[in-house]
C-alpha positions, -999 to 999 in steps of 0.1 A, spaced: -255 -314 -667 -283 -291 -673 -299 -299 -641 -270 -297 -623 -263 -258 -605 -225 -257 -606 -220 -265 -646 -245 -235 -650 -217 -215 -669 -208 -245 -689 -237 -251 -701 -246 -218 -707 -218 -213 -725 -222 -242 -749 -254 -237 -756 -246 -205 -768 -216 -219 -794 -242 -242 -805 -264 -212 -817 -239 -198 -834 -232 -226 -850 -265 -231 -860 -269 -199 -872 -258 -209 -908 -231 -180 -909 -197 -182 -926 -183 -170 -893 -180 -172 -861 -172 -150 -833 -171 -163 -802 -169 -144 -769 -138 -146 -745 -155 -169 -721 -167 -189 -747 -130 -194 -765 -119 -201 -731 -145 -229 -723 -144 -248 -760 -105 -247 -758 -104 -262 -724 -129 -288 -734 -111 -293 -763 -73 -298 -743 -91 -320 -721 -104 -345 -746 -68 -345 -762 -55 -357 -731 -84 -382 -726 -78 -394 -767 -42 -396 -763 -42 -422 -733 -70 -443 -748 -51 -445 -778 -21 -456 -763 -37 -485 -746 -63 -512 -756 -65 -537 -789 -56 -530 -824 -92 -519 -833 -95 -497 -803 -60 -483 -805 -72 -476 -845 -102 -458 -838 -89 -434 -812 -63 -424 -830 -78 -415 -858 -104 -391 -838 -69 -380 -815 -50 -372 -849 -81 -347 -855 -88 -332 -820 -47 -324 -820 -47 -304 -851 -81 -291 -841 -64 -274 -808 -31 -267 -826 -47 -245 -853 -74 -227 -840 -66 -227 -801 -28 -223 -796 -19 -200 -765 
């Protein structure tokens, strides 16, 4: 995606998160546009979670529901509209 001119933002965006993250800090303030982009991201991978755990075998079912169970709270605590 780096390479790529029209995820500039994104990845711009991200990258700065990441340094915050890094920065060792007890907290983090994030910018607007950065709020806005994790939360999408977030949303989005909720909705792609949810439908993998729906369908597939046990084990597969299992595992994806397990990491949907934690992106759901994730997005329900710190990014509710």
């Amino acid at each position: 995606m780096e390479s790529d001119n029209r995820f500039f933002a994104d990845v711009k965006a991200f990258g700065s998160i990441l340094g915050k993250l890094n920065d060792g800090s007890d907290v983090v303030k994030l910018t607007k546009d950065e709020y806005t982009r994790l939360g999408h991201q977030l949303r989005e991978n909720v909705k792609f979670l949810q439908s993998k755990a729906e369908k597939g075998w046990f084990l597969k079912k299992w595992l994806y529901k397990s990491i949907y169970l934690q992106y759901k709270n994730l997005v329900a605590t710190h990014f509710t509209d």
